[in-house]
C-alpha positions in Angstrom: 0.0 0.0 0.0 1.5 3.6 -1.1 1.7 6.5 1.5 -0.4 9.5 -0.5 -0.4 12.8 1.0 -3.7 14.7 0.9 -4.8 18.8 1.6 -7.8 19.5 3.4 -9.8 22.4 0.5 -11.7 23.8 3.9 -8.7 24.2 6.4 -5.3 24.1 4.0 -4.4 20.7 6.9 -1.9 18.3 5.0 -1.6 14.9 6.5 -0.1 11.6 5.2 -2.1 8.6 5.2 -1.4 5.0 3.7 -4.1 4.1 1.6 -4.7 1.2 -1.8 -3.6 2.3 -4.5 -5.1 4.9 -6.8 -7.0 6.2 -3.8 -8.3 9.7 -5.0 -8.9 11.0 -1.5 -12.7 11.6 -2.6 -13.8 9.7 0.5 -11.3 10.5 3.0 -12.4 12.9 6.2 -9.7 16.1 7.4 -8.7 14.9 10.8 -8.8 18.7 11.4 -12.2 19.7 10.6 -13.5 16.7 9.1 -14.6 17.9 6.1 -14.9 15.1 3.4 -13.5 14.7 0.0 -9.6 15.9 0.7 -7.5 16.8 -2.5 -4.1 14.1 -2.9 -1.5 16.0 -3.7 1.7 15.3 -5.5 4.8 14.2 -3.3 8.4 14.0 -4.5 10.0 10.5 -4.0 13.7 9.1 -4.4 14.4 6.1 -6.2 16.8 3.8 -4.6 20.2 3.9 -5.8 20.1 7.6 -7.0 21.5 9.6 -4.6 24.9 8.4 -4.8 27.3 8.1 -1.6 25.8 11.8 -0.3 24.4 12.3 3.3 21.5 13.9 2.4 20.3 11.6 -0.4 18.4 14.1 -2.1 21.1 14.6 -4.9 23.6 13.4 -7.0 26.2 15.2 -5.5 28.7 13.4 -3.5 29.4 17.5 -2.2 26.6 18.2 0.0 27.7 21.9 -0.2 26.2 22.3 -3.2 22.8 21.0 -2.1 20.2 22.7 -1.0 18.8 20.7 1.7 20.4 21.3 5.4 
């Protein structure tokens, strides 16, 4: 089961939830306010095996000082 991240369109609340797959977040209730029907929104991921020999892993870069990331 993926981990989607969803927005709340009444109270701007982002939470992660895991969920089947392709769920659209049409049915899912804001923790916050608990308004239905929450938005899933698009999350960047890393693929293992890309990030090199780095300690941040979000880059290429084997220099973290030219990451961004601290």
């Amino acid at each position: 089961m993926p981990i989607y991240e969803f927005e709340c369109p009444q109270c701007s609340h982002v939470l992660t939830q895991l969920c089947r797959l392709g769920t659209d977040g049409s049915r899912e209730e804001c923790p916050k306010c608990r308004t239905l029907g929450l938005k899933r929104m698009l999350s960047r991921f890393a693929a293992p095996g890309t990030g090199g020999d780095n300690a941040c892993g979000s880059c290429t870069s084997t220099a973290c000082g030219t990451c961004s990331v601290k």
